[in-house]
C-alpha positions as CSV (number, residue, x, y, z in Angstrom):
1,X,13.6,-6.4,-9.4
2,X,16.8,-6.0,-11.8
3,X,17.9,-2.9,-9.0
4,X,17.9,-6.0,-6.1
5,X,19.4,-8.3,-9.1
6,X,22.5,-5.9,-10.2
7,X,23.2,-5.9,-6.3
8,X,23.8,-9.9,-5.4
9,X,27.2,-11.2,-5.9
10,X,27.6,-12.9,-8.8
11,X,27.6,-16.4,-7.3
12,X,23.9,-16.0,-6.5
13,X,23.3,-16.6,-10.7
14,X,20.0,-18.4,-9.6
15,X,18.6,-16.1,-7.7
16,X,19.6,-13.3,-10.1
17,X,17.7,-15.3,-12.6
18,X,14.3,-15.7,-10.5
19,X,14.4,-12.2,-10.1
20,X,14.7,-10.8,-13.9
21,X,12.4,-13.1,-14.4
22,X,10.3,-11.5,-11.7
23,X,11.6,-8.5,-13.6
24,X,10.3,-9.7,-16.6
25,X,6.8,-10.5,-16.2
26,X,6.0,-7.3,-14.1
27,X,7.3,-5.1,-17.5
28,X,6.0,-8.0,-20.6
29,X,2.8,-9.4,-18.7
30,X,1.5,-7.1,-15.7
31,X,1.9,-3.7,-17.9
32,X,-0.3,-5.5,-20.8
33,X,-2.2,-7.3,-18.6
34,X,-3.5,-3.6,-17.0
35,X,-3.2,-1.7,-20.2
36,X,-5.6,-4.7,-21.4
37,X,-7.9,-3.3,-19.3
38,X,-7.8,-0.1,-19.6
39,X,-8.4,-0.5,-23.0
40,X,-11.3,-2.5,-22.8
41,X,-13.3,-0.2,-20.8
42,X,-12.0,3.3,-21.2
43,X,-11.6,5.6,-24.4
44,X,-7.9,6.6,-25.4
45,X,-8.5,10.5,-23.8
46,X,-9.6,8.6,-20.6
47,X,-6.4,6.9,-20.0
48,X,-4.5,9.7,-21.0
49,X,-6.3,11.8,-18.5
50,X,-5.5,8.9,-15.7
51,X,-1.9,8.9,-16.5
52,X,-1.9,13.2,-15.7
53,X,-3.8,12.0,-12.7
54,X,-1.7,9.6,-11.1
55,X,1.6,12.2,-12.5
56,X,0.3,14.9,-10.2
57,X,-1.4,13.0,-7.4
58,X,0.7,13.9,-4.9
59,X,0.1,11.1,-2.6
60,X,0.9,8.9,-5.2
61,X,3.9,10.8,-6.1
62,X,5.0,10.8,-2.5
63,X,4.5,7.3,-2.2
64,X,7.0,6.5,-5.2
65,X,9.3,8.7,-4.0
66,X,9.9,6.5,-0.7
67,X,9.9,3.3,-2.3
68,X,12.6,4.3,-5.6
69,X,14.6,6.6,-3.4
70,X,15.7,3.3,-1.9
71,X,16.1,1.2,-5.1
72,X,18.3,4.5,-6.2
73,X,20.9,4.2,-3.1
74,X,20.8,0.5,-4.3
75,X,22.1,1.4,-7.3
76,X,24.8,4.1,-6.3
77,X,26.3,1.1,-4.2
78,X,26.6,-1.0,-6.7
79,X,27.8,1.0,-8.9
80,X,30.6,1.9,-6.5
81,X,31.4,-1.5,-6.0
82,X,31.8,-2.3,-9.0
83,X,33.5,0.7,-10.7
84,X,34.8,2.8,-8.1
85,X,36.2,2.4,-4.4
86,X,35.4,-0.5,-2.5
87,X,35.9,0.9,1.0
88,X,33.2,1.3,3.1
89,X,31.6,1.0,6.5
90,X,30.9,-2.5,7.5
91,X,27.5,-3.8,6.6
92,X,26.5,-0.3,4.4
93,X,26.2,-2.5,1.5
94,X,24.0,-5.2,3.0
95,X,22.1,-3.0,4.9
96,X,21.4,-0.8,2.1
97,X,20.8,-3.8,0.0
98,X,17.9,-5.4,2.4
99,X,16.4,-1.5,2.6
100,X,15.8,-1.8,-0.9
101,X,14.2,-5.5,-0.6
102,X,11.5,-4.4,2.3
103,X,11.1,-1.2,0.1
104,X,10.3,-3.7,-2.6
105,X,8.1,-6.1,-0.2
106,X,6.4,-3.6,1.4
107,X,5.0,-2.5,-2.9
108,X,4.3,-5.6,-3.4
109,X,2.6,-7.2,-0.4
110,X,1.0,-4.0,0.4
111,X,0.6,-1.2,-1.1
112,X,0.0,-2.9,-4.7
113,X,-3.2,-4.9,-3.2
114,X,-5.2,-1.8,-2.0
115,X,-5.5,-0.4,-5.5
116,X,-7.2,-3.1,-6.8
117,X,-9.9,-3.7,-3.8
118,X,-12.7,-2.0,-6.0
119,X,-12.4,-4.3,-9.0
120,X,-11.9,-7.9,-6.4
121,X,-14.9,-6.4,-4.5
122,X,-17.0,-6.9,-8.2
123,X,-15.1,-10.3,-8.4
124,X,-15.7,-11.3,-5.5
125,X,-19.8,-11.2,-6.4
126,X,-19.2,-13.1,-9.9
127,X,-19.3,-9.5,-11.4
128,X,-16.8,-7.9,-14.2
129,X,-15.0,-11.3,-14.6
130,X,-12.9,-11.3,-17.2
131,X,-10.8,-8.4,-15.6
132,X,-11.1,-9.8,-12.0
133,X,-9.7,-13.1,-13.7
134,X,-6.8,-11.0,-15.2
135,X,-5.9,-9.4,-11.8
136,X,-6.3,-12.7,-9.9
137,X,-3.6,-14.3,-12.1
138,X,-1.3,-11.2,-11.5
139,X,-1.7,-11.4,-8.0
140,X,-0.6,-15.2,-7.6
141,X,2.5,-13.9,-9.4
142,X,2.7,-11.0,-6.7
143,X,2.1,-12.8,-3.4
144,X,5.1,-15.1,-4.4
145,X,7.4,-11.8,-5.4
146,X,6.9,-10.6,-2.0
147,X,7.5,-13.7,-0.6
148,X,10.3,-14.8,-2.3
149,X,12.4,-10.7,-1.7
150,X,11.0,-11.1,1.6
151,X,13.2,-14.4,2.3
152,X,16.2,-13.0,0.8
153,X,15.6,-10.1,3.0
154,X,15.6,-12.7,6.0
155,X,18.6,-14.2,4.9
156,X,20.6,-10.7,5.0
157,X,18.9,-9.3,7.9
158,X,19.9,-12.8,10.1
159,X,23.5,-12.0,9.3
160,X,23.1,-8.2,10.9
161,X,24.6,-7.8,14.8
162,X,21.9,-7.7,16.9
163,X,22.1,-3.9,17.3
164,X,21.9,-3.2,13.8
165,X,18.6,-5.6,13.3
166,X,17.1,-3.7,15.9
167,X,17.6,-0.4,14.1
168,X,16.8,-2.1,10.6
169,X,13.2,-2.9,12.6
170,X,12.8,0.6,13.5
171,X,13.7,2.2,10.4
172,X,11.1,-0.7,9.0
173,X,8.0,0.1,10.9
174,X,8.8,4.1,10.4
175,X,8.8,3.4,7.0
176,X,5.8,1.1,6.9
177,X,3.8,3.8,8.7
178,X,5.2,6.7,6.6
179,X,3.6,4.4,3.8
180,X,0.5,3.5,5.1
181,X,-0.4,7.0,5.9
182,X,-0.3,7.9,2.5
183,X,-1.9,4.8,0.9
184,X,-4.6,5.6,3.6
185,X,-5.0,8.9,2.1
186,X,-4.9,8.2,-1.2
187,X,-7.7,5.4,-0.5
188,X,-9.7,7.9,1.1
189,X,-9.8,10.2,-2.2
190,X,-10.4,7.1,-4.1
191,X,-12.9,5.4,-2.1
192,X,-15.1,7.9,-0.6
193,X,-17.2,8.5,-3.6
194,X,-18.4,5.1,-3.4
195,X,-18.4,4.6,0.6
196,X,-15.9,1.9,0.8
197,X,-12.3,3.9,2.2
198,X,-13.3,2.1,5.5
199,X,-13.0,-1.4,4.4
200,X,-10.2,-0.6,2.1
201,X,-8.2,0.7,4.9
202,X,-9.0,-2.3,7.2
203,X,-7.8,-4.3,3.6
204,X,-4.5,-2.2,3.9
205,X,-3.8,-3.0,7.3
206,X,-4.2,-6.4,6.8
207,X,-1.8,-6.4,3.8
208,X,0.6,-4.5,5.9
209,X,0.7,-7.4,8.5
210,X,1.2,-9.5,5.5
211,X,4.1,-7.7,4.2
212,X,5.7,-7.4,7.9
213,X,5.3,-11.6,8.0
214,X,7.0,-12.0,4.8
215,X,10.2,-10.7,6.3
216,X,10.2,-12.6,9.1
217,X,8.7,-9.8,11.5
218,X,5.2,-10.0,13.7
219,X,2.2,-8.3,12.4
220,X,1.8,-4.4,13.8
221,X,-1.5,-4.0,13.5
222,X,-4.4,-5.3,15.6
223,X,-6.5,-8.4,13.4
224,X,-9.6,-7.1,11.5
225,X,-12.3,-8.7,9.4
226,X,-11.1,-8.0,5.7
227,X,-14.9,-8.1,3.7
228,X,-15.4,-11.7,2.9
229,X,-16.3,-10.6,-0.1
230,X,-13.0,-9.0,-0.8
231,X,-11.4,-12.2,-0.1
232,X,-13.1,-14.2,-2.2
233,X,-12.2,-12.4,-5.1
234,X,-8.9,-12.7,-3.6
235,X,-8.5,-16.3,-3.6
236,X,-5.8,-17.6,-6.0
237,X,-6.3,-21.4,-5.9
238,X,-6.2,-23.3,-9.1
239,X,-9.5,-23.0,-10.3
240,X,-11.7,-25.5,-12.3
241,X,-11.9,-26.1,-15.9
242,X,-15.0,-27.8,-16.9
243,X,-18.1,-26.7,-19.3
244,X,-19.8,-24.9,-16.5
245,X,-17.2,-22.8,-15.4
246,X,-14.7,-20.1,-17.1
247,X,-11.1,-21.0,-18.6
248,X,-9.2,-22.7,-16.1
249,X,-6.6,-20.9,-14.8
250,X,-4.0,-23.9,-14.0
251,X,-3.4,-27.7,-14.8
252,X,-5.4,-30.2,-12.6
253,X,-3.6,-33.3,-11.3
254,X,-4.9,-36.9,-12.5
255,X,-6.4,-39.0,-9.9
256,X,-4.3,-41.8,-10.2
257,X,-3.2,-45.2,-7.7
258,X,-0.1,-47.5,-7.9
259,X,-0.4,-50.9,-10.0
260,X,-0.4,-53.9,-7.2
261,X,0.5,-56.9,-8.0
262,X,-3.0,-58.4,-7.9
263,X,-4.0,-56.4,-11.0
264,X,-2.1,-58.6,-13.7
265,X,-3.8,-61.4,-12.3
266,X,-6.4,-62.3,-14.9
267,X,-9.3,-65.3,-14.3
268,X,-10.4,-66.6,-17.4
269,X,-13.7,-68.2,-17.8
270,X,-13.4,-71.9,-19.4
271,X,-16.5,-71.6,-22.0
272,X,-17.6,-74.7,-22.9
273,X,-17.8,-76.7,-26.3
């Protein structure tokens, strides 16, 4: 987020606001939010031992590789634009800037979702609760980062000559598939133990269609039946706050109707002496 920030022009103060906000509550809320979590459940040498894990995965590795090597040209550019020469091939700028914003919306509408299948799959059946609530909330934050990049995105890649779009596409899907064979991979080592890499797979796919329709694209992969249960856990609508249920996650609206005219009319009754 502040990578895609540093690189809009500086009348686009709005925008750069939305997004270190974005910024913000991925490093201040999301990070707490999991280490929450992990704290909750694990012991101290248990985390520690995840963190080696997911340092040496090589899948995961991989993964991060493709997505910051992107946010890292970003940053060259603009760093160059700002400090050293200004000449350079027409559209490099923009077309390295909406690389790094489908790099960022393929993360967030895609591979970020698959990760936390297991945990939804518990929420999903009224099971672990209180960490299935914390997720929830982060992904309504999520599905609107993707969304929101993924519009910028539209707005640059609508400017490209029709040549160049095409290219952008192919260099999109590559990408996407370069991504999704590794997620798939890494799912499988995950997943197997417990017999669910399957659905989790047919769960990535379906994010990656997701992704591909936030910027502006048609889905690549054929429609599959997510587990219902999955998507129930998924569901981010404001839910209710009564005595029955858990905290309420949002503000409800009062039921309310417009005064008429006929309600300040008031009959008295004429009691008698």
């Amino acid at each position: 987020m502040p990578v895609v920030s540093r690189a809009l022009e500086s009348r686009w103060h709005q925008r750069k606001s939305v997004l270190n906000f974005m910024a913000a509550m991925e490093n201040a809320v999301h990070a707490k939010s999991y280490s929450n979590i992990f704290m909750t459940y694990l012991k101290p040498e248990d985390i520690s031992q995840l963190f080696d894990w997911g340092e040496t995965n090589p899948h995961l590795q991989q993964l991060l590789a493709y997505i910051v090597g992107y946010y890292e040209a970003l940053d060259r550019l603009v760093y160059q634009r700002n400090y050293g020469s200004r000449e350079r091939a027409p559209f490099a700028f923009d077309q390295a800037l909406w690389q790094a914003m489908t790099a960022s919306v393929f993360l967030e509408s895609c591979l970020f979702y698959s990760g936390f299948y297991y945990p939804l799959y518990f929420y999903g059946q009224g099971r672990l609760m209180q960490a299935g609530e914390i997720i929830n909330l982060i992904l309504r934050d999520e599905s609107i980062h993707g969304l929101y990049i993924g519009n910028l995105a539209q707005e640059r890649y609508r400017q490209f000559p029709p040549q160049l779009q095409t290219a952008l596409y192919n260099w999109a899907v590559e990408l996407l598939d370069r991504l999704y064979q590794e997620e798939a991979a890494l799912a499988a080592e995950l997943y197997d133990p417990v017999g669910l890499s399957a659905d989790v797979q047919i769960f990535l796919r379906y994010n990656a269609n997701k992704a591909l329709m936030n910027l502006g694209f048609d889905p690549l992969y054929p429609s599959e039946a997510v587990n219902p249960v999955v998507l129930n856990g998924l569901n981010t609508q404001t839910k209710t706050m009564d005595n029955f249920s858990m905290k309420g996650n949002g503000y409800q609206k009062i039921r309310s109707e417009a005064l008429q005219d006929e309600d300040f009319v008031f009959h008295r009754t004429r009691v008698s002496p």
